[in-house]
C-alpha positions in Angstrom: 7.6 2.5 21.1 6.0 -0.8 22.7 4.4 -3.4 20.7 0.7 -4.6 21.0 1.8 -7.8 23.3 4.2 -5.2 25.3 1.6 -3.1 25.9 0.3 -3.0 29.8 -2.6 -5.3 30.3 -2.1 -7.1 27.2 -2.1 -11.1 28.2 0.9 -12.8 26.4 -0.9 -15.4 24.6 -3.1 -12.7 22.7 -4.4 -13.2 19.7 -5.4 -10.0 18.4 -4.3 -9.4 14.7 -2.9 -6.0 14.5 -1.4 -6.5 11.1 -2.7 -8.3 7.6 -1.3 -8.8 4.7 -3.1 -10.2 1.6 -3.1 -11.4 -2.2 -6.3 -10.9 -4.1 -7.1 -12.3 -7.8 -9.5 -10.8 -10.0 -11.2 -14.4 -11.7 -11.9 -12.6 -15.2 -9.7 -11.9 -18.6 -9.0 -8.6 -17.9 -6.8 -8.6 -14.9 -6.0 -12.7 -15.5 -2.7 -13.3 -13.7 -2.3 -9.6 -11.6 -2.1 -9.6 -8.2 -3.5 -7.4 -6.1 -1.8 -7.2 -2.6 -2.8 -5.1 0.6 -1.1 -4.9 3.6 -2.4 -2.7 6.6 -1.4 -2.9 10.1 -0.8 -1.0 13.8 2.6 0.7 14.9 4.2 0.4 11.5 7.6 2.7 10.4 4.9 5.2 9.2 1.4 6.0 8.8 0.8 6.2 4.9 -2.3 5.3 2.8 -1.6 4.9 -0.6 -2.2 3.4 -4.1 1.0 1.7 -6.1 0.4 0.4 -9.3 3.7 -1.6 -10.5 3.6 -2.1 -14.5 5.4 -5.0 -16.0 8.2 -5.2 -17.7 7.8 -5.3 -21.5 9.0 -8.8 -23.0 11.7 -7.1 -25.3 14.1 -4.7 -23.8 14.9 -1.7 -25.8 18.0 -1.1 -23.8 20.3 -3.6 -22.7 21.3 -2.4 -19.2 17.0 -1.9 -18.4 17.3 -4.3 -15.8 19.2 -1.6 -13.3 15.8 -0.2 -13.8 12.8 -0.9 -11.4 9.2 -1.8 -13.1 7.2 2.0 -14.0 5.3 2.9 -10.6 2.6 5.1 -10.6 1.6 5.9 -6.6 -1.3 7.7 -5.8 -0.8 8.7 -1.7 -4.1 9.0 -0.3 -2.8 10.5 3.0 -1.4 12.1 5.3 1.1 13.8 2.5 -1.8 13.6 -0.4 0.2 13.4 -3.7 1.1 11.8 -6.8 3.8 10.1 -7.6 5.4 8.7 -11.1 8.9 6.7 -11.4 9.7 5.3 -14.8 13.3 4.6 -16.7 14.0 7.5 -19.3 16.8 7.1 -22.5 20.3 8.9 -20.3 21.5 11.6 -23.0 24.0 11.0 -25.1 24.6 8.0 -27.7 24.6 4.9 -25.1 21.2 3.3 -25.0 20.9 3.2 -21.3 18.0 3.7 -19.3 17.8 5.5 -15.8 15.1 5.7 -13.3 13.4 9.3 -12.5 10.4 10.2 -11.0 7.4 12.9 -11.6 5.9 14.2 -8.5 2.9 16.0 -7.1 2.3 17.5 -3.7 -0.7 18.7 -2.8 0.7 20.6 0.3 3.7 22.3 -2.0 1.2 23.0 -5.1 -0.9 24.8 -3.4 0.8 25.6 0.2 -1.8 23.7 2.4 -2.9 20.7 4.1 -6.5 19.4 2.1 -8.6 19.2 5.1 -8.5 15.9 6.8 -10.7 12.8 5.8 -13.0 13.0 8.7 -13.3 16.7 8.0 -14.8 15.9 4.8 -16.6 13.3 5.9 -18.5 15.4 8.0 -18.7 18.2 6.0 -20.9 16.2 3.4 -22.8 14.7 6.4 -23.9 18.2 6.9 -24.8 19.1 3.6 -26.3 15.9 2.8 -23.9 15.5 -0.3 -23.3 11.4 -0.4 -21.0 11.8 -3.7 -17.9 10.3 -2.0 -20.1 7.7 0.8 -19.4 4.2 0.0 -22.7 2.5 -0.8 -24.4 0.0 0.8 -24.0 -2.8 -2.0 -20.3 -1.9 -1.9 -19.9 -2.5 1.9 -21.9 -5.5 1.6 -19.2 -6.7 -1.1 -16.4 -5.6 1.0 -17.9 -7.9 4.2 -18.5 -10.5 2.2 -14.6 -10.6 0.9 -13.0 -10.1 4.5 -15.7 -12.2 6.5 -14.1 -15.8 5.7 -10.8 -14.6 6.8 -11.7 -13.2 10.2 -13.5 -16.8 10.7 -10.4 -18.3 9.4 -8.2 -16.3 12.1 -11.0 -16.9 14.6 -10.5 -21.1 14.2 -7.0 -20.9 14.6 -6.5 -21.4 18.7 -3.3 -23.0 18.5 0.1 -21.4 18.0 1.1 -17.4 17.9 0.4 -15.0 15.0 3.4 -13.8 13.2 5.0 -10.5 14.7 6.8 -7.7 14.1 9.0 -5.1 15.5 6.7 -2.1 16.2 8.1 0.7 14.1 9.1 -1.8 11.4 7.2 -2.7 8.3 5.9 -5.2 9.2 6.6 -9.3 9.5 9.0 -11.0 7.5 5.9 -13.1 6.7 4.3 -10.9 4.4 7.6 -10.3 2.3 7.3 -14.5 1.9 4.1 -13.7 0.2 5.1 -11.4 -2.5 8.4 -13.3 -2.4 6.8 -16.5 -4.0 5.6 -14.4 -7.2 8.7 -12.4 -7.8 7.6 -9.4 -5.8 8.6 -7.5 -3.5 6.2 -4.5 -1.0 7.3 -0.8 -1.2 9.3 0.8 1.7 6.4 2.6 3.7 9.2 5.3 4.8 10.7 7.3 1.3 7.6 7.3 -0.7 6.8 11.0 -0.5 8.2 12.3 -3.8 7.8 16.4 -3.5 5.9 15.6 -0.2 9.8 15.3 0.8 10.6 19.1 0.3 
C-alpha cells in the first residue's frame, strides 16, 4: 500500500498533512493536569474511531506486584466494530495479593447479530425526518474552528523542511509517540482493540 508522497502525481516536496497528533489541556480545576491527546491520520494499520479513557494509578498500591498491571481503560469504539470495552486489574484467587489484568467487553455486532447502520446512514436518515438530536450545533462547530484554526496557520507558515512521516499501514510517526513519551505515556495499538468485536 503506497504512501501519500508515493502516490502518482504527488510532487516530492509536498506538504500536505495526512496525519496529526495533538495534546490538549482543559485550563480549569476540574481536569487540572489531564491530558487530552488525539491523533487521526490517512493509511494507518487500521481504520478505528474510538474513545480511551486511561485512569491513574492510585498513590498506594494495595498489591505489591500492581505494577505488571496497566492503568484501568475504559474504550468506547465509535466505529467500524461499535463496542465497549473495559480492562482493569482484579485480586488472582487464592491467598497471594496479586493483581491481574482482565477485560469486560461489549459488541454491538455479537449482542445483537448486526452491523448498526453506518454513520452517514444515520445521518441521513435524521436529515429526512428533520430530527437534529445528534447534529452538532453551530456554536459547537464554531468552537471546534476556533481550536484547530491556529494550527492549520501554524502548519501553513512552516515552508521550510519536510513534515514527519510514516510508513503507510503503520501507526503512525515515531513523532507522536515523543509526545506522549515526555508525560509518561504511551498511545494505544490501533490493531487489537476490538475486545468481543474479535470473535
Amino acid at each position: 500500500m503506497p504512501g501519500w508522497l508515493e502516490e502518482a502525481g504527488v510532487p516530492a516536496e509536498s506538504r500536505t498533512e495526512t496525519y496529526a497528533a495533538l495534546e490538549f489541556r482543559i485550563d480549569n480545576w476540574r481536569w487540572a493536569g489531564v491530558p487530552f491527546y488525539l491523533r487521526t491520520g490517512k493509511r494507518l494499520s487500521r481504520q478505528v474511531t474510538e474513545i480511551a479513557v486511561h485512569f491513574h494509578h492510585p498513590p498506594l498500591s494495595l498489591f505489591p506486584h500492581e505494577e505488571a498491571v496497566k492503568s484501568n481503560v475504559i474504550a468506547l469504539r465509535i466505529q467500524p466494530d461499535e463496542g465497549i470495552s473495559l480492562a482493569f486489574g482484579a485480586k488472582q484467587p487464592g491467598t497471594a495479593r496479586r493483581a491481574v489484568p482482565v477485560s469486560m467487553d461489549f459488541c454491538y455486532r455479537n449482542a445483537f447479530g448486526e452491523h448498526p447502520p453506518s454513520a452517514y446512514a444515520v445521518l441521513l436518515l435524521d436529515a429526512m425526518r428533520g430530527d437534529a438530536t445528534l447534529f452538532t450545533r453551530r456554536d459547537g462547530v464554531e468552537a471546534q474552528w476556533r481550536l484547530i484554526t491556529p494550527i492549520e496557520e501554524a502548519w501553513a507558515a512552516q515552508s521550510d523542511g519536510a513534515l514527519p512521516g510514516y510508513v503507510a499501514g503503520s501507526d503512525g510517526p515515531v513523532e507522536a509517540d515523543a509526545l506522549l513519551a515526555r508525560n509518561g505515556h504511551h498511545w494505544r495499538a490501533i490493531t487489537g482493540n476490538l475486545g468481543a468485536c474479535n470473535a
